[in-house]
FIDREN-863562 format. One record per atom (N, C-alpha, C): x, y, z. Coordinates in steps of 0.1 Angstrom, whole numbers, padded with zeros to 4 digits, always signed. Each point is the difference from the previous one (the first is absolute). Layout:
BEGIN
XYZ;...
***
This chain:
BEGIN
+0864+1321+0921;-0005-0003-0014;-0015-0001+0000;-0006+0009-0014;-0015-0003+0004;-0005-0007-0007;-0011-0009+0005;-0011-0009-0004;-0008+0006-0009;+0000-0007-0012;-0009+0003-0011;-0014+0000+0004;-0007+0010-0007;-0012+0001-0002;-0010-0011-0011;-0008-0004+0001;-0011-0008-0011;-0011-0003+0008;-0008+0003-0013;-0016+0000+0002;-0003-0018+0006;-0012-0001+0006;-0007-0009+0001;+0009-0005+0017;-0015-0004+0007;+0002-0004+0011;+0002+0014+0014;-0002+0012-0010;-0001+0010+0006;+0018+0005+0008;+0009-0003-0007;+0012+0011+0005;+0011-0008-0007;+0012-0002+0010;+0017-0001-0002;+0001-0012-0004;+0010-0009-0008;+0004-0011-0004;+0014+0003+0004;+0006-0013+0007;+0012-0001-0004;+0006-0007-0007;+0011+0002-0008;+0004-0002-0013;+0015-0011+0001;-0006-0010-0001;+0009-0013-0003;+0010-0007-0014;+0014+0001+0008;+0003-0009-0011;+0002-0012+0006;-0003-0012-0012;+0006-0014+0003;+0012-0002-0002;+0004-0006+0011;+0017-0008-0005;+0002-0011+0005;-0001-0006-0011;+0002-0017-0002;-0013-0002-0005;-0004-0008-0009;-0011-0003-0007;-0005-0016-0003;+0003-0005+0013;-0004-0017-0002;-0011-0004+0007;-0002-0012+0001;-0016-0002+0001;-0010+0008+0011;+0008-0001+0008;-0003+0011+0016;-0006+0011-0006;+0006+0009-0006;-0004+0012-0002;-0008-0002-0015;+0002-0009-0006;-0009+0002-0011;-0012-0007+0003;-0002-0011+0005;-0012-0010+0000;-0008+0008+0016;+0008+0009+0009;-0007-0003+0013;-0003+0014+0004;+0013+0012-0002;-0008+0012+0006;+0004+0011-0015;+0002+0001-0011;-0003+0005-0011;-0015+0004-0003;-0008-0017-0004;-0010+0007+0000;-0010+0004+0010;+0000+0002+0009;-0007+0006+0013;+0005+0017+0003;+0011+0004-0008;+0000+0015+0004;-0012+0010-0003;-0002-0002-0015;-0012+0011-0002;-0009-0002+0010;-0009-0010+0007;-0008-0001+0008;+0005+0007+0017;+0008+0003+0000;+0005+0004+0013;-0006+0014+0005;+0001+0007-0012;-0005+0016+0004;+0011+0008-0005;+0011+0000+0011;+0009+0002+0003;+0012+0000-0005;+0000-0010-0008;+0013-0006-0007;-0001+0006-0015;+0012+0001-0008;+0004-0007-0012;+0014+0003-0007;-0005-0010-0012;+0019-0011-0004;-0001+0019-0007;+0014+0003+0000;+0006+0006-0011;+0011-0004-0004;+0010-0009+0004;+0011-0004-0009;+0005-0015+0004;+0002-0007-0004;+0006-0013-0002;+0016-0003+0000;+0006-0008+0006;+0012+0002-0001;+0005-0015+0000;+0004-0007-0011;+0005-0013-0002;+0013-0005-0008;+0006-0019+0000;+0008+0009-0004;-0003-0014-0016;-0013+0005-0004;-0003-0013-0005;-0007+0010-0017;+0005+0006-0007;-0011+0010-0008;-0012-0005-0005;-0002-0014-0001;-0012-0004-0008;-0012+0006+0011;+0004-0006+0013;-0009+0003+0012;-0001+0013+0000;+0011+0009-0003;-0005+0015+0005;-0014+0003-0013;+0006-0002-0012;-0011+0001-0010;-0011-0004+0001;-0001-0013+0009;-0014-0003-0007;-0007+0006+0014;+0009-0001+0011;-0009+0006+0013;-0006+0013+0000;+0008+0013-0006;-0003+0010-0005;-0011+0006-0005;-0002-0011-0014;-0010+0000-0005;-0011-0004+0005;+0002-0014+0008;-0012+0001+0009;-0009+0006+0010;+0010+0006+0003;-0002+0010+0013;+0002+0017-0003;+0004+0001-0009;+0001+0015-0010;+0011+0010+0008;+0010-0009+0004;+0011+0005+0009;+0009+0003-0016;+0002+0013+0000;+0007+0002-0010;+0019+0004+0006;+0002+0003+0013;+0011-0004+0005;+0008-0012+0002;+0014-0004-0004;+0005-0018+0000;+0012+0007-0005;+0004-0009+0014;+0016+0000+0003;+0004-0011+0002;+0018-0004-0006;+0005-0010+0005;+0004-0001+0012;-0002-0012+0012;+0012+0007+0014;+0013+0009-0004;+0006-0001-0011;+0014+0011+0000;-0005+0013-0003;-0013+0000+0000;-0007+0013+0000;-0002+0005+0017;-0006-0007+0002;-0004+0003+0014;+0004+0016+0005;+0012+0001+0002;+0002+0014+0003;-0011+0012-0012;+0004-0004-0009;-0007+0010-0007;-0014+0001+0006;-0012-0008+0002;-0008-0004+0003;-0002+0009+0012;+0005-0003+0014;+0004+0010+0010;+0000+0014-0002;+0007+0006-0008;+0001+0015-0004;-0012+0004-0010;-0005-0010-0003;-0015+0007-0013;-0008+0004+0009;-0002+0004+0014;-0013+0006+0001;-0016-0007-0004;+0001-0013-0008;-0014-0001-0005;-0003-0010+0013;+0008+0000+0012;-0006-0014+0010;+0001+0003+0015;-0012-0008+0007;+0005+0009+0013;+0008-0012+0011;-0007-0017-0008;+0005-0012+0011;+0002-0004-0012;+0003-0011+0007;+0007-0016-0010;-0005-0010+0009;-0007-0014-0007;-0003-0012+0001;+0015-0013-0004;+0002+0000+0008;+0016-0009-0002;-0006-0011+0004;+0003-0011-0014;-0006-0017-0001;+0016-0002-0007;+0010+0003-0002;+0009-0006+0002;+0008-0009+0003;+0004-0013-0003;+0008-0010+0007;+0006+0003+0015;-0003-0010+0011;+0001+0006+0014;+0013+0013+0002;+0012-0006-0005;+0016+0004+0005;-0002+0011-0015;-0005+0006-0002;-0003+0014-0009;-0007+0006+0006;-0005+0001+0011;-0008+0014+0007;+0009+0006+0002;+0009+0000+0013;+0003+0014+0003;+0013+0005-0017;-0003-0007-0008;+0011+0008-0009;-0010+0008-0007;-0017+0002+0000;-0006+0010-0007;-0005+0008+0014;+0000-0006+0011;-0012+0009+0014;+0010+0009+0003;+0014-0004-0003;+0005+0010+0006;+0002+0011-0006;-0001+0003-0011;+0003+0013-0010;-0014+0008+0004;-0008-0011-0007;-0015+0009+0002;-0002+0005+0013;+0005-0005+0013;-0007+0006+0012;+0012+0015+0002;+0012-0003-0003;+0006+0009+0000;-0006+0013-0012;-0003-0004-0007;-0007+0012-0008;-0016+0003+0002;-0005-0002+0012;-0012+0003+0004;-0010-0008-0008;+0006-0012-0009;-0016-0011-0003;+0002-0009+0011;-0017+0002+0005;-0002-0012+0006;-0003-0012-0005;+0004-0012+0003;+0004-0015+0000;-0012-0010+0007;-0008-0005-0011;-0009-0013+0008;+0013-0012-0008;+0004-0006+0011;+0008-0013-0001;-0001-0013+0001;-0006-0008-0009;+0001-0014+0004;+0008-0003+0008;-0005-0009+0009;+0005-0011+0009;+0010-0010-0005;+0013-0005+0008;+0003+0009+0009;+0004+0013-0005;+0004+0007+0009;+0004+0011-0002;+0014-0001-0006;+0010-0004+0000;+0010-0007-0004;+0003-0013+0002;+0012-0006-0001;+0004-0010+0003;+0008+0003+0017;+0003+0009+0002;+0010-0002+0016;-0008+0013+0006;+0005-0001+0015;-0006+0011+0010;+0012+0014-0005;+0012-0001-0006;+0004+0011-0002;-0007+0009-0013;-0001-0010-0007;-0009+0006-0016;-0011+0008+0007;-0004-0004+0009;-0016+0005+0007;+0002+0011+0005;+0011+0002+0007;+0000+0009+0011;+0007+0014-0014;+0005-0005-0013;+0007+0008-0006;-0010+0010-0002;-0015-0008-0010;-0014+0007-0004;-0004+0008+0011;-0002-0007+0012;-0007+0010+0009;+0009+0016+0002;+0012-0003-0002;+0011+0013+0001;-0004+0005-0008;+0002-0005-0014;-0006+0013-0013;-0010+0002+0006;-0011-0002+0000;-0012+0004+0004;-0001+0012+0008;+0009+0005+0013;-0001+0006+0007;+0010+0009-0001;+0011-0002-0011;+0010+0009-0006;-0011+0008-0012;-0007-0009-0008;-0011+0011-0011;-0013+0006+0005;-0002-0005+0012;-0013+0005+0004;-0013-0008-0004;+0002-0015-0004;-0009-0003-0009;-0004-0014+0007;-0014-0007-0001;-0005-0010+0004;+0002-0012-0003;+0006-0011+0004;+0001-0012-0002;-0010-0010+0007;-0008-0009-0010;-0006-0007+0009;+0001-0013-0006;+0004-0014+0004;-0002-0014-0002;-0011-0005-0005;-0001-0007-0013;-0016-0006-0002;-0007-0009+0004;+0000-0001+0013;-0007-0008+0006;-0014-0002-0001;-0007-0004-0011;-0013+0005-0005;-0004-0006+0009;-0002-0009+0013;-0010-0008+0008;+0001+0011+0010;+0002+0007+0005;+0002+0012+0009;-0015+0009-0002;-0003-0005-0013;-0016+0011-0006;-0007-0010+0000;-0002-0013-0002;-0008-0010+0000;-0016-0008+0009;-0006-0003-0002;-0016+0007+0007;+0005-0016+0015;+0003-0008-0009;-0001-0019+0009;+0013+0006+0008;+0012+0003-0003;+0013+0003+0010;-0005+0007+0007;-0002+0013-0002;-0005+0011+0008;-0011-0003+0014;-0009-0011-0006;-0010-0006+0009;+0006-0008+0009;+0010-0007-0004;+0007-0008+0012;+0010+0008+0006;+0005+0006+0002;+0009+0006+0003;-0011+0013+0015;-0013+0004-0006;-0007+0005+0008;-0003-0011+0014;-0007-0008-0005;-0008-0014+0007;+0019-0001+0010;+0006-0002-0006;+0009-0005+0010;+0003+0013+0014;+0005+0009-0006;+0002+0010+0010;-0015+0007+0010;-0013-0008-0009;-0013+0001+0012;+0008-0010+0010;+0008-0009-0004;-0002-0015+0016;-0009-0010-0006;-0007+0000-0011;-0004-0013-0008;+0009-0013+0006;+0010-0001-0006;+0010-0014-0003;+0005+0003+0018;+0003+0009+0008;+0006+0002+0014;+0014-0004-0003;+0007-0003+0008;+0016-0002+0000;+0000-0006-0014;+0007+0007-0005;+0009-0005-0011;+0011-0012+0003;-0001-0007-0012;+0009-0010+0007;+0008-0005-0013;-0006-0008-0011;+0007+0001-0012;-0005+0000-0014;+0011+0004-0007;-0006-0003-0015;+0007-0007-0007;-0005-0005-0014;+0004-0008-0008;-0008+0004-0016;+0010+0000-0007;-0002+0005-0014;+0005-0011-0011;-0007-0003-0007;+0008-0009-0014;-0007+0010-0011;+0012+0001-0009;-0006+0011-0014;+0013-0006-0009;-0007-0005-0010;+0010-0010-0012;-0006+0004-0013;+0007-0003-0011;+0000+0004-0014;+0003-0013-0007;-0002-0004-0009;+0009-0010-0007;+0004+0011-0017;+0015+0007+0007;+0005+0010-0011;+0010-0007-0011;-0002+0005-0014;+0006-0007-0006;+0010+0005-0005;+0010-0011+0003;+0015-0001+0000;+0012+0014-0014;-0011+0004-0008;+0008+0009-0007;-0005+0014+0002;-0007+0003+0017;-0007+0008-0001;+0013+0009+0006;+0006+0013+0001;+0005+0011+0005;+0002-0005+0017;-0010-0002+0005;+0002-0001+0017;+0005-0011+0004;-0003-0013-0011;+0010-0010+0001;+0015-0003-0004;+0002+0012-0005;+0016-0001-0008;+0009+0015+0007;-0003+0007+0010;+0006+0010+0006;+0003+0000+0011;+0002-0017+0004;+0003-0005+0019;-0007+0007+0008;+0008-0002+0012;-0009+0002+0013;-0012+0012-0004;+0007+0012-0006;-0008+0013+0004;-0015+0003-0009;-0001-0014-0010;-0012+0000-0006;-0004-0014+0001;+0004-0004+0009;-0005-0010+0004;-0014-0002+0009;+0000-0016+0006;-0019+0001+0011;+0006+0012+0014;+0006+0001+0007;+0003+0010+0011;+0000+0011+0000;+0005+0007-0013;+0003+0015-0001;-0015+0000-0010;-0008-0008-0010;-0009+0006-0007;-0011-0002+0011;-0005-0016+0001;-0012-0005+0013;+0001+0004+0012;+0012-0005+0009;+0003+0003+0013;-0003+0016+0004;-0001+0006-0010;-0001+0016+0006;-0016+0001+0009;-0008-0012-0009;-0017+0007+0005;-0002-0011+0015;+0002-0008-0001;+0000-0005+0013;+0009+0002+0013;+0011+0007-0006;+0009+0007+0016;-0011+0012+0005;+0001+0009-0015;-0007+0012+0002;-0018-0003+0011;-0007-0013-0007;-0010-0005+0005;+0005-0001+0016;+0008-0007+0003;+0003-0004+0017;+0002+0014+0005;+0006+0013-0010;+0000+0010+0011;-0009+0008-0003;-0009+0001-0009;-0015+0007+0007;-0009-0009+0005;+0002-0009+0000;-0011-0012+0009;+0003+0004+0016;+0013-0003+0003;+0004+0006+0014;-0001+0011+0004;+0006+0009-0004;+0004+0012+0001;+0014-0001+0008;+0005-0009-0006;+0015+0001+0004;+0008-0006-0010;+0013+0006+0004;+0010-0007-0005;+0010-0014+0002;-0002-0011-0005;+0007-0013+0001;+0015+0007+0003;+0010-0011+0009;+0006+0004+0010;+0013-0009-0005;-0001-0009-0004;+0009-0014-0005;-0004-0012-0009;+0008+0002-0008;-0006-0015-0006;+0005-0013+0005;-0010-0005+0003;+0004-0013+0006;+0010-0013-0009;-0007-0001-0010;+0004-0007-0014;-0004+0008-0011;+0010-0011-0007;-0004+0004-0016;+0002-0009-0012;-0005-0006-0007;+0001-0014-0007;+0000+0003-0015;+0008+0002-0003;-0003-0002-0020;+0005-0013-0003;-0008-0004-0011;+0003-0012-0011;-0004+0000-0013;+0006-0011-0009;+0000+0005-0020;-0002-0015+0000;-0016-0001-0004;-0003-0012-0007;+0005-0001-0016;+0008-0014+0002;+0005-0004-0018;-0007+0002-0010;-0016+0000+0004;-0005-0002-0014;-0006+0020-0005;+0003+0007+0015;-0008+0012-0004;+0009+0011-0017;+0014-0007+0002;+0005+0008-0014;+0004+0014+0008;+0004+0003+0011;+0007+0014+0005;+0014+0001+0001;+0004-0011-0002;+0014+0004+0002;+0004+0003+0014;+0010+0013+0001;+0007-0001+0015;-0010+0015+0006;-0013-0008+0003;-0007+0007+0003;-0009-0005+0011;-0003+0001+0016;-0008-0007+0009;-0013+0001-0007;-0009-0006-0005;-0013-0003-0007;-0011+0003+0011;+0005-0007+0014;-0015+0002+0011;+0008+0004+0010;-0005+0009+0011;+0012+0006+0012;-0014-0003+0010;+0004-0002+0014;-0006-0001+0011;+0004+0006+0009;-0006+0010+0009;+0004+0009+0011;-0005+0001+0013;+0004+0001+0011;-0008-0004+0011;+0008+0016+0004;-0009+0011+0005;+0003+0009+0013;-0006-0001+0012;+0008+0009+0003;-0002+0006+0018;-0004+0012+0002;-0015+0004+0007;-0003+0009+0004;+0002+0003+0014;+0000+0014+0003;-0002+0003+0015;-0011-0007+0005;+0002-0006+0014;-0007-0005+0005;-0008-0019-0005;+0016-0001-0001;+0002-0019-0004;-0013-0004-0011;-0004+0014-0009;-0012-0006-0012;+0012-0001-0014;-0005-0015-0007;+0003-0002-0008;-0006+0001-0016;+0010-0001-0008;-0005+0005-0012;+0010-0007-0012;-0008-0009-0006;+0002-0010-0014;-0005+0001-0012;+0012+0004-0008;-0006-0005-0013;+0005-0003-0013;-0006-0005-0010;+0010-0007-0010;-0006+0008-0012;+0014+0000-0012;-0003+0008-0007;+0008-0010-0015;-0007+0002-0010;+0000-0012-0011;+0005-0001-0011;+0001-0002-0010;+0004+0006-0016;-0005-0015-0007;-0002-0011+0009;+0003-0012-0005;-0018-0009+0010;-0007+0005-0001;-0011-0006+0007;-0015+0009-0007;-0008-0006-0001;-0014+0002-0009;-0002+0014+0009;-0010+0012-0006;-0001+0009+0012;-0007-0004+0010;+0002+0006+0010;-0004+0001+0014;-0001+0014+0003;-0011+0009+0004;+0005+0011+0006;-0012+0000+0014;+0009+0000+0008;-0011-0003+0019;+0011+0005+0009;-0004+0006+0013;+0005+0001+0011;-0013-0006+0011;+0003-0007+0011;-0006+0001+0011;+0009+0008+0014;-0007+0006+0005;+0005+0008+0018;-0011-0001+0009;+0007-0008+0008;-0008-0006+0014;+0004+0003+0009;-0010+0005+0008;+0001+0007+0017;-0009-0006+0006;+0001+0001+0013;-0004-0005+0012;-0018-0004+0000;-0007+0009-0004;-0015+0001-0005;-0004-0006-0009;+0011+0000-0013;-0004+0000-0014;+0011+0002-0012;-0010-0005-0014;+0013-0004-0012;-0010+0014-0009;+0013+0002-0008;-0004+0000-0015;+0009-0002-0010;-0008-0004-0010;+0006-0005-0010;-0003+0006-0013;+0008+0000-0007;+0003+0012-0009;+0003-0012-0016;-0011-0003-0006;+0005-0006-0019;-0015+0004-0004;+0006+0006-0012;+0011+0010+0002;+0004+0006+0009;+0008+0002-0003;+0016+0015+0012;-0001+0008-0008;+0013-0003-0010;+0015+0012-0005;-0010+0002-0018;-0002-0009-0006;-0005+0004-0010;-0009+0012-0005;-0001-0001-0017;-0012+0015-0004;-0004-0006-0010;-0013+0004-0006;-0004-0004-0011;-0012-0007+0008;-0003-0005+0013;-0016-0005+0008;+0001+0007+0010;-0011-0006+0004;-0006+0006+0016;+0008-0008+0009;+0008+0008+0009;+0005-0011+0014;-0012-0005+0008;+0006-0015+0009;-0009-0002+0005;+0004-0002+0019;-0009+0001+0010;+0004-0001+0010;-0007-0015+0005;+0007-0009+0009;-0009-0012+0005;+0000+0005+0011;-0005+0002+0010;-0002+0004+0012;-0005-0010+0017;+0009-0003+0005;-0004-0005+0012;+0003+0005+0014;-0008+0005+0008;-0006+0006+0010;-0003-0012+0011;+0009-0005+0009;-0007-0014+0009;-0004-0007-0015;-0011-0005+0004;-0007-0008-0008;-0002+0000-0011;-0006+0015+0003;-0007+0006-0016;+0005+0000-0013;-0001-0003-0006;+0007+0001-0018;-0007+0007-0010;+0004+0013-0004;-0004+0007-0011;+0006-0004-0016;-0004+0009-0009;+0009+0006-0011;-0008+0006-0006;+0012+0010-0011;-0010+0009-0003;+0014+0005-0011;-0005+0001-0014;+0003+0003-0012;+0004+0015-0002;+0008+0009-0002;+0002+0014+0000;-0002+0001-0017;-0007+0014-0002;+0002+0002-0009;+0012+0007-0012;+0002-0009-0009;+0011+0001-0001;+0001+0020-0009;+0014+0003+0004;+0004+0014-0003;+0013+0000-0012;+0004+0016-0006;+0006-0003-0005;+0012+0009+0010;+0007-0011+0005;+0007+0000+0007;+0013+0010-0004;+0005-0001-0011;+0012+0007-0004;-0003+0016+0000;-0014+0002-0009;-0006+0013-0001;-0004+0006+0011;-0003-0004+0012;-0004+0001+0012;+0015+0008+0012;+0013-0005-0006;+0010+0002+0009;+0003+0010-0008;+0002+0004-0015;+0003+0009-0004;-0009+0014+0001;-0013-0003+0001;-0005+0011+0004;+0003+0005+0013;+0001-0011+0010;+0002+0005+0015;+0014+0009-0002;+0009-0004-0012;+0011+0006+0003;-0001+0014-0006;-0004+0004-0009;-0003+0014-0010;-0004+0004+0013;-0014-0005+0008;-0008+0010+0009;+0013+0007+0009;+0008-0009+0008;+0009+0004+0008;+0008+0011-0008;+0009+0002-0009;+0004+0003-0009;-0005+0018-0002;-0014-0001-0002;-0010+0010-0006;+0001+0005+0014;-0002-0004+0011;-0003+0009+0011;+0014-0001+0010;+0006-0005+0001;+0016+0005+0004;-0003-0015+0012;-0006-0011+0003;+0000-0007+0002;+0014-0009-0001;+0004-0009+0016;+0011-0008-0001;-0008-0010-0001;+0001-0013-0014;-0005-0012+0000;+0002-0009+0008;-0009-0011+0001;+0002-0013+0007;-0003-0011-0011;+0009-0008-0003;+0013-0003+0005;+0011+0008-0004;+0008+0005+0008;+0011+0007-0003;+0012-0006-0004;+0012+0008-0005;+0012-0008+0003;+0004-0006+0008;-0001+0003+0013;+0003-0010+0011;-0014-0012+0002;-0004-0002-0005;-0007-0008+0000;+0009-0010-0010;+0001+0006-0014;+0008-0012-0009;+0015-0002+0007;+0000+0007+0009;+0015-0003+0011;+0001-0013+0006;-0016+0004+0008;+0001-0011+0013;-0001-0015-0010;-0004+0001-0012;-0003-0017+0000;+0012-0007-0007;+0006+0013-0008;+0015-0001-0001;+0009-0007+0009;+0000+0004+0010;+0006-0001+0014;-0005-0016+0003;-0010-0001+0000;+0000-0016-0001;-0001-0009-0008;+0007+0003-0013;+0000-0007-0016;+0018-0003+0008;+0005+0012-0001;+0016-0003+0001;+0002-0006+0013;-0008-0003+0012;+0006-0009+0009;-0005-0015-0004;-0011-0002-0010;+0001-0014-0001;+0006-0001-0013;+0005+0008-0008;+0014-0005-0007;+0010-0009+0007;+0001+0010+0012;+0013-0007+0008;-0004-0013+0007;-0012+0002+0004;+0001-0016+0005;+0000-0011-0014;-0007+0001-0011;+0004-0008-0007;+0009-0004-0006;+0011+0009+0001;+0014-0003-0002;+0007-0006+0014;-0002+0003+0014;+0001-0006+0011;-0004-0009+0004;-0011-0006-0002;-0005-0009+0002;-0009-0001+0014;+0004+0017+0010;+0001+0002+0017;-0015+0012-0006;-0002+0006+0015;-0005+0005+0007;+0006+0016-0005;-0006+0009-0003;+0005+0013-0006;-0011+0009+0009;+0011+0010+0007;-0013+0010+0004;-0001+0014-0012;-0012+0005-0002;-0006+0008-0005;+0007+0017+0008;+0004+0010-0012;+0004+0011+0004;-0015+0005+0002;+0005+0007+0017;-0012+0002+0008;-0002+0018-0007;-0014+0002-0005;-0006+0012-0010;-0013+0003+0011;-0003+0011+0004;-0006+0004+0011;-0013+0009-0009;-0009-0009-0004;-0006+0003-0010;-0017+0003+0006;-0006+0017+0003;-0003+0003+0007;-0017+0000-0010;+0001+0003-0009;-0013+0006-0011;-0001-0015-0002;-0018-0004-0004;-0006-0016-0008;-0010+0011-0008;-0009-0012-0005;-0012+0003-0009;-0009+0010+0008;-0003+0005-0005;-0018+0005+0003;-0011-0006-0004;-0003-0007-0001;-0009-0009-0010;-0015+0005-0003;+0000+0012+0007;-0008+0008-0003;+0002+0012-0007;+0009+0003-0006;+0006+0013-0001;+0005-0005-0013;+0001-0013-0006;+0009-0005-0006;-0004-0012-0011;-0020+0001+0002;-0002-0013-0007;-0006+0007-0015;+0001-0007-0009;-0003+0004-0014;-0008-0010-0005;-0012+0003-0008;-0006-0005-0007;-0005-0002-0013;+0010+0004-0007;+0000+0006-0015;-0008-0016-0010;-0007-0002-0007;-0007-0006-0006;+0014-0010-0007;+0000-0012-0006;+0011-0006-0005;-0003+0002-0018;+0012-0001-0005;+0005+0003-0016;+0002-0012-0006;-0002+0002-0012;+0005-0016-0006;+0014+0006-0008;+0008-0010+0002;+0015+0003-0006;+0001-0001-0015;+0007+0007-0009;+0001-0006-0010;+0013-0007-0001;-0001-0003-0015;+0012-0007-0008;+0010+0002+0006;+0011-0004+0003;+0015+0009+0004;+0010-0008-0012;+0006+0014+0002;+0010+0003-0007;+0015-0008-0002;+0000-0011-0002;+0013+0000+0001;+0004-0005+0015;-0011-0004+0005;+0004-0004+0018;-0009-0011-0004;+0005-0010+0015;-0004-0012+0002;-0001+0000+0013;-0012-0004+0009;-0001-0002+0015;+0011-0011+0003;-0003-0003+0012;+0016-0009+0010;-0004-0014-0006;-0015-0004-0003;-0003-0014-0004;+0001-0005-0014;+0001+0010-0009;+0004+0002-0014;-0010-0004-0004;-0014+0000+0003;-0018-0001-0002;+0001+0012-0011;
***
């Protein structure tokens, strides 16, 4: 399929539709496409019509489809990928048509809800010929990228552990609090701090040791664990903790400490500021403020570029695999109460963090449509 032609920025755009149209994609990487170069919207796919109308208009996307369109959508020729924002356990029912018909797929995290959903996408993908990559927008990020170098210099020396707290206080009639486990803190939060433990390492956690959920009376969730706590096991007896919230003021921090040295990461997982690093070396104590990017716009261009030049992205589908693979083993321990080992994924490709960092200037979001963030702010 070929990539449209348009002026400005000097060449190829590739040509996106949205599917699913809630705050994610409206408040976070909507408006950041025109700045990319590379990108743009041509059709919208919801299943909401006020949203497609007024999105349309604002964006001058004169294509809008309902999901029972979707097929249609696929056979118009006016698209070359799809941006899937979605409800989690709705990817592979749109990634898989599209990859089977040669559009490529940037997919919110997770990639599904289970390791089979995962493994289904990466099949289309390699049945259509077409690229799938996970949105892991911290993957392009200038403060990740920097630590993730600093460590693999020998900075911090033996790795030894980490620990993450990242909380929300979400309100109770929001979507992620009323669709149990799979839009709940583990499958929405827990993705960036597993994902964090395995590019921080460069390995894969091996077992979970525990796993703790509990539903405070006053948070209004119903039969839904509100805060979960996770403790893994890496190769080489390093540990890795962290808690994930629905029902606690925000918090977004990781610290990873080795044998030399810490850093510390608050921000971490967030967008919208500059992350920040604390840094201790022996003695020494830095920090130092990144400047902040527009992070959504930044992964989407990385991904057209691949796209445009026959490039396989990073993060791939097996990437939204492996963290899968340890979302579904601490299901089981929290239903167990035990010790669950992690299906062993022999996961050979990480970041480049040179190959891979984006700096795209940040956007201010508008109005949205008919969506409400997780805090109902």
């Amino acid at each position: 399929m070929g990539i449209a032609s348009a002026l400005g920025f000097g060449g190829r755009k590739v040509r996106y539709a949205i599917v699913g149209l809630g705050d994610i994609a409206q408040e976070a990487l909507m408006p950041g496409v025109a700045h990319t170069g590379n990108s743009e919207i041509t059709a919208l796919v919801s299943g909401d019509p006020e949203k497609l109308g007024a999105l349309g208009e604002r964006y001058g996307v004169a294509d809008r489809y309902g999901y029972d369109q979707f097929p249609d959508l696929l056979r118009s020729g006016t698209i070359d990928a799809i941006y899937l924002a979605t409800p989690n356990w709705r990817h592979a029912e749109f990634a898989v048509p599209a990859l089977e018909a040669g559009i490529h797929v940037l997919c919110e995290k997770p990639l599904d809800i289970s390791a089979k959903q995962a493994r289904a996408i990466m099949a289309a993908a390699e049945r259509g010929g077409a690229k799938v990559m996970t949105a892991y927008r911290l993957h392009f990020e200038p403060a990740t990228l920097d630590a993730i170098r600093r460590i693999r210099a020998g900075e911090l020396g033996d790795l030894i552990a980490f620990n993450a707290c990242f909380t929300q206080m979400v309100d109770p009639a929001n979507h992620r609090a009323t669709n149990g486990i799979w839009a709940g803190p583990l499958f929405d939060m827990g993705a960036y701090p597993i994902n964090a433990i395995r590019y921080l390492f460069g390995a894969e956690p091996v077992e979970v040791v525990s796993a703790i959920g509990v539903r405070h009376a006053d948070a209004g969730f119903g039969d839904l664990d509100d805060t979960i706590a996770v403790m893994l096991r890496l190769p080489g007896d390093r540990l890795a903790q962290f808690t994930v919230s629905y029902y606690a003021n925000n918090v977004d921090s990781f610290i990873i400490a080795g044998t030399k040295g810490s850093i510390e990461m608050n921000p971490a997982f967030g967008f919208g500021q500059g992350l920040e690093h604390h840094r201790q070396i022996g003695e020494d104590r830095t920090h130092k403020t990144y400047k902040e990017t527009d992070q959504f716009g930044g992964e989407l261009r990385y991904f057209s570029d691949c796209i445009l030049h026959d490039r396989d992205p990073e993060p791939d589908g097996e990437e939204g695999l492996a963290d899968l693979l340890v979302i579904e083993a601490i299901v089981a321990a929290l239903r167990s109460g035990g010790r669950v080992p992690i299906e062993p994924l022999a996961r050979s490709r990480r970041i480049d963090p040179d190959a891979q960092e984006q700096t795209l200037r940040p956007v201010s979001a508008p109005d949205p449509v008919n969506a409400a963030s997780p805090t109902g702010a």
